[in-house]
Biopython code that builds the backbone (N, CA, C, O; Angstrom):
import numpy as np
from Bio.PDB.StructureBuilder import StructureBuilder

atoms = [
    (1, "UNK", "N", (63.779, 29.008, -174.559)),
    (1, "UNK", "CA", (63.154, 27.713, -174.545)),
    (1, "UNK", "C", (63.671, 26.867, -173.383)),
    (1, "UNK", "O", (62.914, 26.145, -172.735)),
    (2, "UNK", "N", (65.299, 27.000, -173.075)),
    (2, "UNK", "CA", (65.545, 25.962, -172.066)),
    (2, "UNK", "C", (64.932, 26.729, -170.614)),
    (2, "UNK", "O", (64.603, 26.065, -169.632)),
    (3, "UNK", "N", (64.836, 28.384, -170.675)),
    (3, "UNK", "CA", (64.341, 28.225, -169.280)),
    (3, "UNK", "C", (62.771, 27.891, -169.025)),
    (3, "UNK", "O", (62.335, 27.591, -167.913)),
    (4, "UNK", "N", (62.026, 27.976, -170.129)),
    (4, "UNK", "CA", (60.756, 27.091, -169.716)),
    (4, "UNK", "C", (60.649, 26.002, -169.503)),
    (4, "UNK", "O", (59.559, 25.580, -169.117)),
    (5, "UNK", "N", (61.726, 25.152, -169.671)),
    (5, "UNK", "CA", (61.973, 23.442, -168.910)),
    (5, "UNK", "C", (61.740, 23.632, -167.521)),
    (5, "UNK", "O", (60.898, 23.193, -166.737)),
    (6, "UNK", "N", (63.024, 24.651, -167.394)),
    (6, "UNK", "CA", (62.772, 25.108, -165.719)),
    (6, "UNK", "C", (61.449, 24.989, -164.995)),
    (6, "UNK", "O", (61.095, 24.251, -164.076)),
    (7, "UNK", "N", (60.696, 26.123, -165.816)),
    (7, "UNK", "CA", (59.922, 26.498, -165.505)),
    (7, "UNK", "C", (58.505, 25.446, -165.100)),
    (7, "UNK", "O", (57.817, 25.428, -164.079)),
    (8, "UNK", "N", (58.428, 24.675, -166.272)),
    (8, "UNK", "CA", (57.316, 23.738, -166.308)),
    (8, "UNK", "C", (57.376, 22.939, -165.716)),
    (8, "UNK", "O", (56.346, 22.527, -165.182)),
    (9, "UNK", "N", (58.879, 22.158, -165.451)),
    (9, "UNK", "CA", (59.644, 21.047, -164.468)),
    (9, "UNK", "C", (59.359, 21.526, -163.262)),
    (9, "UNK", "O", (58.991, 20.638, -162.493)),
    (10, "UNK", "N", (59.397, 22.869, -162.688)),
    (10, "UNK", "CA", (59.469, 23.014, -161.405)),
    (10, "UNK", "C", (57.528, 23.248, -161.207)),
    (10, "UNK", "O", (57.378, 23.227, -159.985)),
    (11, "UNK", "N", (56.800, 23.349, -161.545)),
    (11, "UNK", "CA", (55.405, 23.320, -161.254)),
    (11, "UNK", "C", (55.219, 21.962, -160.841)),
    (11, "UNK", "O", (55.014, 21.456, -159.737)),
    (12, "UNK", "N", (55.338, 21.499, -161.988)),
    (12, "UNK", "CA", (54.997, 19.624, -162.225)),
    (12, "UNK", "C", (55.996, 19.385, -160.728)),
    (12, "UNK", "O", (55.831, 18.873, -159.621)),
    (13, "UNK", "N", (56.533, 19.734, -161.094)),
    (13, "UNK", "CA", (57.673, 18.990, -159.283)),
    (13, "UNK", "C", (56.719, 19.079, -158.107)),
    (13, "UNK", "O", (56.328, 18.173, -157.371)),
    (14, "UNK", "N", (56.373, 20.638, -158.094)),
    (14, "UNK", "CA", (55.980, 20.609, -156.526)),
    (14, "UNK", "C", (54.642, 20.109, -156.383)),
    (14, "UNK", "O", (54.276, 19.769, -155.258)),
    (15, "UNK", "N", (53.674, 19.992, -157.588)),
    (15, "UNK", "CA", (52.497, 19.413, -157.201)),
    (15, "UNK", "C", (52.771, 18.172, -157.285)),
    (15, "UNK", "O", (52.197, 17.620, -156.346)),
    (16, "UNK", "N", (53.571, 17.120, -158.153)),
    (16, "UNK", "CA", (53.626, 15.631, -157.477)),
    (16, "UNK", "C", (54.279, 15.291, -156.373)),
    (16, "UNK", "O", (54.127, 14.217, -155.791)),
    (17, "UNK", "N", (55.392, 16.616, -155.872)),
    (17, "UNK", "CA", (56.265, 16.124, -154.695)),
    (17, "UNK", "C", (55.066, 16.123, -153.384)),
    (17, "UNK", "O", (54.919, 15.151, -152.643)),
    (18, "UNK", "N", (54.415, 17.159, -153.291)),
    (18, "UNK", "CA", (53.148, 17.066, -152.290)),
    (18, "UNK", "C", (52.315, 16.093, -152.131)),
    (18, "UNK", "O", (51.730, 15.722, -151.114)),
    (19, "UNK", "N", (52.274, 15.452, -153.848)),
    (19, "UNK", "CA", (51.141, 14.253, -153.617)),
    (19, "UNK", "C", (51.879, 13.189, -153.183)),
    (19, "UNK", "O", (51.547, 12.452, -152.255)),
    (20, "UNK", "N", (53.167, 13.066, -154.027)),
    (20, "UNK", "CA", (54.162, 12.141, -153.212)),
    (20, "UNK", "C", (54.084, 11.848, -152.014)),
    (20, "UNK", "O", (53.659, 10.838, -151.452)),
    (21, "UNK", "N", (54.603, 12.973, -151.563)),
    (21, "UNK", "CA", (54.845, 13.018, -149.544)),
    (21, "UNK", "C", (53.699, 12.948, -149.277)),
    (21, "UNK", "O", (53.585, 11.739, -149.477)),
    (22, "UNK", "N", (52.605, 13.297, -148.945)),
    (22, "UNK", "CA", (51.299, 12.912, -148.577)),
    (22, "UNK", "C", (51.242, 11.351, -148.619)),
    (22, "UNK", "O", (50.799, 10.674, -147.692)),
    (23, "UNK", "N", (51.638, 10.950, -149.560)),
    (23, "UNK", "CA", (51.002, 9.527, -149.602)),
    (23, "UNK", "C", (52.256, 8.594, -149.030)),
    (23, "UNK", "O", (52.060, 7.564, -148.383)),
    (24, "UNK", "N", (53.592, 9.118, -149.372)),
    (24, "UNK", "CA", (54.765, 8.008, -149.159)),
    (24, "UNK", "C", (55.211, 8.655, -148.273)),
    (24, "UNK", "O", (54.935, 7.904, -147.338)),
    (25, "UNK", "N", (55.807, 9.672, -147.734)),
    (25, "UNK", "CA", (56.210, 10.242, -146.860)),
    (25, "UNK", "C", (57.995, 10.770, -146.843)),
    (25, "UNK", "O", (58.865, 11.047, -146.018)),
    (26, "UNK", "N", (57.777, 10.661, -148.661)),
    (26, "UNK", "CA", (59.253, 10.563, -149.276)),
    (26, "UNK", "C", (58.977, 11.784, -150.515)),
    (26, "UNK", "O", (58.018, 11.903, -151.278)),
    (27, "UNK", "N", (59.970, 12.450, -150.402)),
    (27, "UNK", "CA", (59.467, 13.291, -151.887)),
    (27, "UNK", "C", (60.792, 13.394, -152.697)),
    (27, "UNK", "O", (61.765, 14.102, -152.438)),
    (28, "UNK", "N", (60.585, 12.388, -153.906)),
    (28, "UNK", "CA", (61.655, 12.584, -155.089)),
    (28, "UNK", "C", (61.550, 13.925, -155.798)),
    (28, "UNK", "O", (62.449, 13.862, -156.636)),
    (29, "UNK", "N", (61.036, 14.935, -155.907)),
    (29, "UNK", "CA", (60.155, 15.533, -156.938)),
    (29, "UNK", "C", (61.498, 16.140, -157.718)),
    (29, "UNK", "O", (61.454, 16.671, -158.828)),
    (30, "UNK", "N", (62.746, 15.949, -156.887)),
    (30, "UNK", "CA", (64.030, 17.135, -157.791)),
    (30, "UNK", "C", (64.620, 16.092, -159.097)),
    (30, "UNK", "O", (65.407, 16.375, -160.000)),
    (31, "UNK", "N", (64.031, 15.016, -158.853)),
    (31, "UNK", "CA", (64.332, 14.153, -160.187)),
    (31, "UNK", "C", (63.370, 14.808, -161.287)),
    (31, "UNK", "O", (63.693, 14.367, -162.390)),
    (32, "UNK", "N", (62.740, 15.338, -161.336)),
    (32, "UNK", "CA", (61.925, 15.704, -161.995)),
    (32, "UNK", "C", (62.409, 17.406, -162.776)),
    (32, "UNK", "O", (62.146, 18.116, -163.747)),
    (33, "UNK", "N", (63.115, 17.371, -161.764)),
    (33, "UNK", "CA", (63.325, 19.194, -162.253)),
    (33, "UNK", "C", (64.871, 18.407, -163.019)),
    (33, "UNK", "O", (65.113, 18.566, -164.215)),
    (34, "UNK", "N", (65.817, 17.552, -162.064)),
    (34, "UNK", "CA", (67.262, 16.818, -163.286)),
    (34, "UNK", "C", (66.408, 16.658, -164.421)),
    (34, "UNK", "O", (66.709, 17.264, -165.449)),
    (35, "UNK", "N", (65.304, 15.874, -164.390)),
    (35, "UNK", "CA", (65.082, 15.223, -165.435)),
    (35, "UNK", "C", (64.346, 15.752, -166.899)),
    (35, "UNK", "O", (63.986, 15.151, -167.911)),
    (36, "UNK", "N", (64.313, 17.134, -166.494)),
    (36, "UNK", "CA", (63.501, 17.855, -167.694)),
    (36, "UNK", "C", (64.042, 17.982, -168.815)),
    (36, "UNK", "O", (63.380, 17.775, -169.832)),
    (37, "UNK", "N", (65.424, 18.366, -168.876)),
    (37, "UNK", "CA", (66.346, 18.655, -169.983)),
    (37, "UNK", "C", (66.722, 17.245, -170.470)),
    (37, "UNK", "O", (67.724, 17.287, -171.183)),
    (38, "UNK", "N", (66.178, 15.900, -170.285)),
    (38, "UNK", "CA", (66.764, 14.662, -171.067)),
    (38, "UNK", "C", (66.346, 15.066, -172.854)),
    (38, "UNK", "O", (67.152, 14.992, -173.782)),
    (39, "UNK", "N", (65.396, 15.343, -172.928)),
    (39, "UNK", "CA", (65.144, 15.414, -174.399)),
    (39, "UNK", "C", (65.983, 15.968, -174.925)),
    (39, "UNK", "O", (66.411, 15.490, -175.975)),
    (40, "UNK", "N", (66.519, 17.132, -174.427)),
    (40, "UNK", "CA", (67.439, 18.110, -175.282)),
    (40, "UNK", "C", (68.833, 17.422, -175.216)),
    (40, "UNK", "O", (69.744, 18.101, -175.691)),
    (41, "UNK", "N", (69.168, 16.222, -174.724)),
    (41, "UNK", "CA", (70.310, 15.298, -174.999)),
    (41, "UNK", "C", (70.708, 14.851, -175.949)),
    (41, "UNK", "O", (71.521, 13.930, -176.020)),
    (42, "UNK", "N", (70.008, 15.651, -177.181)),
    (42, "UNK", "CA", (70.058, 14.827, -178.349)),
    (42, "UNK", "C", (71.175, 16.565, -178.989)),
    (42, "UNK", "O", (71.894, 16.686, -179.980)),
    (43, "UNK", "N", (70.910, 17.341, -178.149)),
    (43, "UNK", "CA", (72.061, 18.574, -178.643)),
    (43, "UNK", "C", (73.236, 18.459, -178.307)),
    (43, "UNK", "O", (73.985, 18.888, -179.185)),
    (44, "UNK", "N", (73.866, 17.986, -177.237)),
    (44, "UNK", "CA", (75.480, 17.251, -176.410)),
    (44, "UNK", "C", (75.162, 16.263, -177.481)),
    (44, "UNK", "O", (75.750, 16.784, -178.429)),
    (45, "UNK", "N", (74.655, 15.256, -177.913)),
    (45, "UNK", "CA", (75.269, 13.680, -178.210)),
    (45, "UNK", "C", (75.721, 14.207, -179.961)),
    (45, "UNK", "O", (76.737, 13.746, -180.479)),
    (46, "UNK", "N", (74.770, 15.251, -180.748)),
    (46, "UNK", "CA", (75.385, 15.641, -181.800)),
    (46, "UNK", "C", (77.016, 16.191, -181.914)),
    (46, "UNK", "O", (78.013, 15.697, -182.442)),
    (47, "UNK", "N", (76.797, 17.350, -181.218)),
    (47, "UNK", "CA", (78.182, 17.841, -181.232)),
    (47, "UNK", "C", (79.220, 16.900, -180.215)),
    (47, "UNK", "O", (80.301, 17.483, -180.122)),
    (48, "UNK", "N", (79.195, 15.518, -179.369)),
    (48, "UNK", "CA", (79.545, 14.657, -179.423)),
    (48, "UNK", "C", (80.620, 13.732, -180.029)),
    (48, "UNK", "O", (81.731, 13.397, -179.619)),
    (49, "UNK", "N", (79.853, 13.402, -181.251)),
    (49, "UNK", "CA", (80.023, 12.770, -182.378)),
    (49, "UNK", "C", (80.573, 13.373, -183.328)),
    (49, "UNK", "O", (81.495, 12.733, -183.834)),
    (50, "UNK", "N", (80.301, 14.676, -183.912)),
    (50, "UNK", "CA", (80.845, 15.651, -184.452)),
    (50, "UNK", "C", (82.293, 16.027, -183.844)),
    (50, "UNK", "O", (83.100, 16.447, -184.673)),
    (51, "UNK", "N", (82.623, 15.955, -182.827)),
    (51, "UNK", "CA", (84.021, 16.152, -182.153)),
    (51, "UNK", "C", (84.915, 14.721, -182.169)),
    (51, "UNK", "O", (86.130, 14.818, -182.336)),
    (52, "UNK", "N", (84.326, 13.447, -182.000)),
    (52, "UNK", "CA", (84.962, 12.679, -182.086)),
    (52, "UNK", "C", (84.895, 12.159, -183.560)),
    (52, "UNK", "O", (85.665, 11.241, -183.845)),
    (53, "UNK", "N", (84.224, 12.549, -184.340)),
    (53, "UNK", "CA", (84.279, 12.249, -185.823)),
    (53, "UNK", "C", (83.560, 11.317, -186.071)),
    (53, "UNK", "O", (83.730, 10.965, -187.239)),
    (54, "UNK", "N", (82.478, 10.447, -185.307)),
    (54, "UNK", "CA", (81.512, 9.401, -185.444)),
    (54, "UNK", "C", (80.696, 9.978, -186.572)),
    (54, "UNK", "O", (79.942, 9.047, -186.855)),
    (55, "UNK", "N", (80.429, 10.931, -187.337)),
    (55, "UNK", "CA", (79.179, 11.083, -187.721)),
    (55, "UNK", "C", (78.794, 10.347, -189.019)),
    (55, "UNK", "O", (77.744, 9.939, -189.513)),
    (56, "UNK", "N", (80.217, 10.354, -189.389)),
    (56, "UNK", "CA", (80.254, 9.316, -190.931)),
    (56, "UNK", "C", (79.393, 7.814, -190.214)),
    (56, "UNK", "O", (78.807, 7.323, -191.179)),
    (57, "UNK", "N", (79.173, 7.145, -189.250)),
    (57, "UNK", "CA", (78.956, 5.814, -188.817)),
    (57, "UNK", "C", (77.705, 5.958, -189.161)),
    (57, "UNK", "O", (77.183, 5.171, -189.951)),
    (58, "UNK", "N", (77.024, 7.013, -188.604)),
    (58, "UNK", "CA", (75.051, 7.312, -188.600)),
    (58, "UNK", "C", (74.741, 8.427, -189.202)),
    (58, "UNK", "O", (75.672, 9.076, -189.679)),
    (59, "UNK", "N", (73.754, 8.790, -189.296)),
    (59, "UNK", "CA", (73.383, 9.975, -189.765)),
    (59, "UNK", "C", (73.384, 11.078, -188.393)),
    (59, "UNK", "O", (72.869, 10.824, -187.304)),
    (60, "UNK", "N", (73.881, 11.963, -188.648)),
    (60, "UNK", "CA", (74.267, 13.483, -187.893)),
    (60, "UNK", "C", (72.793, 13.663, -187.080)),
    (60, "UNK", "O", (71.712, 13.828, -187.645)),
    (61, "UNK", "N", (73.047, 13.579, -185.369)),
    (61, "UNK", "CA", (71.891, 13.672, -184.690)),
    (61, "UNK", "C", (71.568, 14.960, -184.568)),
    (61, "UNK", "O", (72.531, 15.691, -184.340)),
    (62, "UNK", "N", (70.463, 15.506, -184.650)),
    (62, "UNK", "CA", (69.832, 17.076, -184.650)),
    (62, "UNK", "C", (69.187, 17.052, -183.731)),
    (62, "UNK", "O", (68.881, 15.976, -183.218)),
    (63, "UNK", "N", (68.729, 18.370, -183.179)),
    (63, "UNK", "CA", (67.597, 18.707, -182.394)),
    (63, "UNK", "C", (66.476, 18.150, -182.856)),
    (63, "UNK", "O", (65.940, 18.356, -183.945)),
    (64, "UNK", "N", (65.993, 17.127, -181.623)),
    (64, "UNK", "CA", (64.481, 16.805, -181.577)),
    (64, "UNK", "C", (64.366, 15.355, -181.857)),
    (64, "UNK", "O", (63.356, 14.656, -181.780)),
    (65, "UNK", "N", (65.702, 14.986, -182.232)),
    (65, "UNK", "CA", (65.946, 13.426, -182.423)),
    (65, "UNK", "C", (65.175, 12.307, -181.145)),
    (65, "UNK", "O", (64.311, 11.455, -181.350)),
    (66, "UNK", "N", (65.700, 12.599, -180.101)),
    (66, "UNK", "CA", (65.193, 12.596, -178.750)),
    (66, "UNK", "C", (63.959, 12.522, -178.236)),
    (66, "UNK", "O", (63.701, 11.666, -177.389)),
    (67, "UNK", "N", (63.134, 13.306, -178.626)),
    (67, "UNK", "CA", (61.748, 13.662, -178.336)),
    (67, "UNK", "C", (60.873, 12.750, -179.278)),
    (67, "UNK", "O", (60.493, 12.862, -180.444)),
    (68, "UNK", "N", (60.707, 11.787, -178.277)),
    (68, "UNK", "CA", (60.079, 10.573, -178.491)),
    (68, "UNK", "C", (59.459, 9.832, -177.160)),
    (68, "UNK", "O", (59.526, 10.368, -176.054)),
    (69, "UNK", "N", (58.911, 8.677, -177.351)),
    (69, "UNK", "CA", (58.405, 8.024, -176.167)),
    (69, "UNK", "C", (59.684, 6.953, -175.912)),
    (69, "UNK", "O", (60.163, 6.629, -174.826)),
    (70, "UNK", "N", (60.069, 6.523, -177.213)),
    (70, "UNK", "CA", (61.139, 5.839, -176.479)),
    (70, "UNK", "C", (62.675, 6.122, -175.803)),
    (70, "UNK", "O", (63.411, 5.369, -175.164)),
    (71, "UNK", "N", (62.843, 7.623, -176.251)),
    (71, "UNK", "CA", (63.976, 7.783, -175.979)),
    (71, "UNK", "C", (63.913, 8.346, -173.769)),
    (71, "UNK", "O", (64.623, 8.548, -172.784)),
    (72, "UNK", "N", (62.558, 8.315, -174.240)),
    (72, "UNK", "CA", (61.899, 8.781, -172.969)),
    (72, "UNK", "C", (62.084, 7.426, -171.737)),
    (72, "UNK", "O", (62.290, 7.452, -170.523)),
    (73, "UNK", "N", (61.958, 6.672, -172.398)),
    (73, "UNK", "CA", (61.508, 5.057, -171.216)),
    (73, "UNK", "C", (62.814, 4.814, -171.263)),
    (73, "UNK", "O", (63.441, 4.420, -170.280)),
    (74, "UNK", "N", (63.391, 5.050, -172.533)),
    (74, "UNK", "CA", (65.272, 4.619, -172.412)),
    (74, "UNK", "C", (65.516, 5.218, -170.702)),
    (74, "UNK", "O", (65.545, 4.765, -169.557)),
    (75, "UNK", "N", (65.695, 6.881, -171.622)),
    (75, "UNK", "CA", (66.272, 7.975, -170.176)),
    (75, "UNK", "C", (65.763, 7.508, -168.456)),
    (75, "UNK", "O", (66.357, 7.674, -167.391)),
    (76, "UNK", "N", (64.529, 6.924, -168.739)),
    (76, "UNK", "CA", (64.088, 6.752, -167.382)),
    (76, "UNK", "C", (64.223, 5.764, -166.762)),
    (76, "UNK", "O", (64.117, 5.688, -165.538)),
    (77, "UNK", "N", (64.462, 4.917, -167.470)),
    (77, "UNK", "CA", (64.968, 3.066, -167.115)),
    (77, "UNK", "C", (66.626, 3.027, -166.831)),
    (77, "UNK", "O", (67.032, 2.094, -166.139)),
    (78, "UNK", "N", (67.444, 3.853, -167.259)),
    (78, "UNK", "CA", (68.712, 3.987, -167.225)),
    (78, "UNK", "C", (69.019, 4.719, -165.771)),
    (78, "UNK", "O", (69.715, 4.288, -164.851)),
    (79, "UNK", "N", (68.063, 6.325, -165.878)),
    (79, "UNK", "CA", (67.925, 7.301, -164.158)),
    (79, "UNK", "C", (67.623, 6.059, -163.657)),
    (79, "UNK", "O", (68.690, 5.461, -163.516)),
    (80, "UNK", "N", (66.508, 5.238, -163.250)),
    (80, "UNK", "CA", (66.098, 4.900, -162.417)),
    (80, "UNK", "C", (67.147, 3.506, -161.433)),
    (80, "UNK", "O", (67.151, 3.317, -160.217)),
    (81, "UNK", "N", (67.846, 2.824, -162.406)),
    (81, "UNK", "CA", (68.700, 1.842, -162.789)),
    (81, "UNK", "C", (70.186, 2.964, -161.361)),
    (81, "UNK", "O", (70.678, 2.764, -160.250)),
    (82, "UNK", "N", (70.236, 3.842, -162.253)),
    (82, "UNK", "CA", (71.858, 4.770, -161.610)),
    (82, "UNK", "C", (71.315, 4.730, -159.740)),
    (82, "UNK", "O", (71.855, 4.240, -158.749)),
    (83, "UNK", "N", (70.047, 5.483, -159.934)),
    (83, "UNK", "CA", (69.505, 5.920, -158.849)),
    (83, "UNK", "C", (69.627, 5.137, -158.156)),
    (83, "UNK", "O", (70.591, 5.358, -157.424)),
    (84, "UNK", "N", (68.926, 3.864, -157.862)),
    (84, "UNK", "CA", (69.198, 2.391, -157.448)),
    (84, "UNK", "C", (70.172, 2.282, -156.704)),
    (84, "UNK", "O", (70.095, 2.060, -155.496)),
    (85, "UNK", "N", (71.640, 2.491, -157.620)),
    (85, "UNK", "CA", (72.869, 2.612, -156.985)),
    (85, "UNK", "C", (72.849, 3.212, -155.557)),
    (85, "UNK", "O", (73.491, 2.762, -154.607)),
    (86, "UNK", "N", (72.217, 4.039, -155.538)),
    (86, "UNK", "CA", (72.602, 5.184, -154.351)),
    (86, "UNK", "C", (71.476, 5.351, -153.605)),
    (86, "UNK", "O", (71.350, 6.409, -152.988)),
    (87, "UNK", "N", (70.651, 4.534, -153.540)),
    (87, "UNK", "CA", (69.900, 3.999, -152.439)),
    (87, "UNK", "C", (68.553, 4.037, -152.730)),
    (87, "UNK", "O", (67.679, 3.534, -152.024)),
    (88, "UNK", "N", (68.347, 4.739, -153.953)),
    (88, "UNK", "CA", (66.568, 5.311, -154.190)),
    (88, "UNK", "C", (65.551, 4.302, -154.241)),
    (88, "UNK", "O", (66.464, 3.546, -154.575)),
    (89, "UNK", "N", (64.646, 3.638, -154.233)),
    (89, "UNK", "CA", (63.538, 2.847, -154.598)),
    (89, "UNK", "C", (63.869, 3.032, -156.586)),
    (89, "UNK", "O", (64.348, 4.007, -157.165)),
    (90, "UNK", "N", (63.505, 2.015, -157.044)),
    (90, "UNK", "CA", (63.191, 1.841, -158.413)),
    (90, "UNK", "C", (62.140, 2.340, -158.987)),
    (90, "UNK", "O", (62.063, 2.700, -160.162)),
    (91, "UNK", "N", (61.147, 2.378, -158.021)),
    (91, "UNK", "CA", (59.718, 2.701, -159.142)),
    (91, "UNK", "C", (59.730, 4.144, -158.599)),
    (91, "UNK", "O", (59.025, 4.909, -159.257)),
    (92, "UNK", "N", (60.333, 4.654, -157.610)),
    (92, "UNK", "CA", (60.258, 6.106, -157.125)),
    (92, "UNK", "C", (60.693, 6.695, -158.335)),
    (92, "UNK", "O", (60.089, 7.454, -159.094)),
    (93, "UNK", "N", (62.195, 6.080, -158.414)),
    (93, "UNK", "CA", (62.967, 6.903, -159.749)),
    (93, "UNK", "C", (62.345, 6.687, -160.916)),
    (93, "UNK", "O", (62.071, 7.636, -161.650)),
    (94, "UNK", "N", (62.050, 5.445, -161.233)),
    (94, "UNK", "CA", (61.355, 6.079, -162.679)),
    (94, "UNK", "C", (60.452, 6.281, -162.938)),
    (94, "UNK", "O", (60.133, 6.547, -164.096)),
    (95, "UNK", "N", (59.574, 6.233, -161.857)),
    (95, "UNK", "CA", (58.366, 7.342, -161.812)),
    (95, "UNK", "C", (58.330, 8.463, -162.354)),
    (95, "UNK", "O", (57.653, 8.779, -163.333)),
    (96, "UNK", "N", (59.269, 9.313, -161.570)),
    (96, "UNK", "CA", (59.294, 10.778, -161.399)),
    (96, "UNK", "C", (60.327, 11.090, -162.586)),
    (96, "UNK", "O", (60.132, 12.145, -163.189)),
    (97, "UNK", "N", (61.680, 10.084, -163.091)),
    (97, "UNK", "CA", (61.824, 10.533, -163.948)),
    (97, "UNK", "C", (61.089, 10.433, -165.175)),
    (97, "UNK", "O", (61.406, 11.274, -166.016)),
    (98, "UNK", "N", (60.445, 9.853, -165.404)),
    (98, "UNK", "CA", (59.190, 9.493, -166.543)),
    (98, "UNK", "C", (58.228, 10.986, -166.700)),
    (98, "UNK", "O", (57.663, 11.479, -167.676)),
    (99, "UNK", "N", (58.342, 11.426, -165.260)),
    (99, "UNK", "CA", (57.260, 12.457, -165.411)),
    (99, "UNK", "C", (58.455, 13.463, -166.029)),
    (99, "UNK", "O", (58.379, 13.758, -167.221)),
    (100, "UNK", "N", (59.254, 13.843, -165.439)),
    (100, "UNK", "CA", (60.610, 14.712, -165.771)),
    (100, "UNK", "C", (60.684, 14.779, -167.165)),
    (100, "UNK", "O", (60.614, 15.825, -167.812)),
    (101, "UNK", "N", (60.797, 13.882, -167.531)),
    (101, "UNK", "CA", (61.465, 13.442, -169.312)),
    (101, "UNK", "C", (59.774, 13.918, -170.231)),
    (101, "UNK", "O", (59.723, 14.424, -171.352)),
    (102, "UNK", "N", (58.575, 13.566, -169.349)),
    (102, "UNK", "CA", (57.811, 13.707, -170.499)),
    (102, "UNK", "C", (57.025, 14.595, -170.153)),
    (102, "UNK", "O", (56.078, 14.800, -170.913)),
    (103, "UNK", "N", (57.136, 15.415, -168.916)),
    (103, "UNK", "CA", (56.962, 17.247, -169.263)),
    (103, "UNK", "C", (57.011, 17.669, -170.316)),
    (103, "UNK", "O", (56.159, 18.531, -170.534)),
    (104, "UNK", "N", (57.739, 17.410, -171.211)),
    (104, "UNK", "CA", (58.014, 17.631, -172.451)),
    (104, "UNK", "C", (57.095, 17.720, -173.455)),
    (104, "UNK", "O", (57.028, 18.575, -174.338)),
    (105, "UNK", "N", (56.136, 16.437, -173.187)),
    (105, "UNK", "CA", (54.711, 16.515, -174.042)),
    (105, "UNK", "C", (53.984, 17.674, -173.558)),
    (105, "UNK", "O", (53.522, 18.430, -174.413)),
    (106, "UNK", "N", (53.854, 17.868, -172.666)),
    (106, "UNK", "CA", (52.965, 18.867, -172.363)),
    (106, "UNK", "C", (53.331, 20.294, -172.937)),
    (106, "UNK", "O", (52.651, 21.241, -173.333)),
    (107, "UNK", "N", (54.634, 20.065, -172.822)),
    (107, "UNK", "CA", (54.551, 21.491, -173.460)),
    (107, "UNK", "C", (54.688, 21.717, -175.182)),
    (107, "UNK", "O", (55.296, 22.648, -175.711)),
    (108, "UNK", "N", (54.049, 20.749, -175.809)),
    (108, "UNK", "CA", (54.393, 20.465, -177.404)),
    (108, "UNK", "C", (53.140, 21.109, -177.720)),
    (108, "UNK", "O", (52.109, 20.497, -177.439)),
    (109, "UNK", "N", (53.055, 22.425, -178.343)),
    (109, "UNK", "CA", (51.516, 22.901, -178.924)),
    (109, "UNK", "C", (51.763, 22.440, -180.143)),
    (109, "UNK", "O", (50.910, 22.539, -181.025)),
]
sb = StructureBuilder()
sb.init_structure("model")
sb.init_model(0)
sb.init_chain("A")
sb.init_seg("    ")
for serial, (resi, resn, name, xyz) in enumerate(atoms, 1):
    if name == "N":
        sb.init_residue(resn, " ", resi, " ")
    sb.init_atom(name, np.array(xyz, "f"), 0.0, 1.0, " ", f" {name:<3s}", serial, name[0])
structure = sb.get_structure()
């Protein structure tokens, strides 16, 4: 399953990085391939919590907790925010991480 993130992340990459550069003359598209595996962040933040002993505070986070729209605009408002730091345009980054993070729908049969 995680290497079809790869997989789907890197399609989706190179056809928006082309439309990208065509039009801006800039191509983010590898935010998109970082950004595929955000959903599955919800597998690190369990065993997390489970190691530091938080779990008594909330209920024990599982796979799929994540996979949502909001945990989605979170992840991409936060990338886009870091990115910032280090010189990127804002709407570049959370553009592309938006697309990154919600590859994800697409691949939900």
């Amino acid at each position: 399953m995680l290497f079809e993130h790869l997989i789907y992340s890197t399609a989706i990459a190179i056809i928006a990085g082309m439309l990208w550069f065509k039009r801006t003359g800039r191509d983010p598209s590898w935010i998109i391939i970082a950004s595929a595996y955000a959903p599955d962040f919800d597998l690190v933040a369990g065993e997390l919590l489970k190691k530091l002993d938080m779990n008594i505070l909330t209920t024990p986070i599982r796979h799929g907790d994540f996979h949502n729209i909001a945990f989605l605009l979170l992840f991409a408002t936060v990338a886009a925010l870091v990115l910032r730091l280090a010189g990127m345009r804002l709407g570049d980054s959370f553009l592309f991480a938006d697309i990154g993070g919600g590859r994800w729908f697409l691949e939900m049969r």
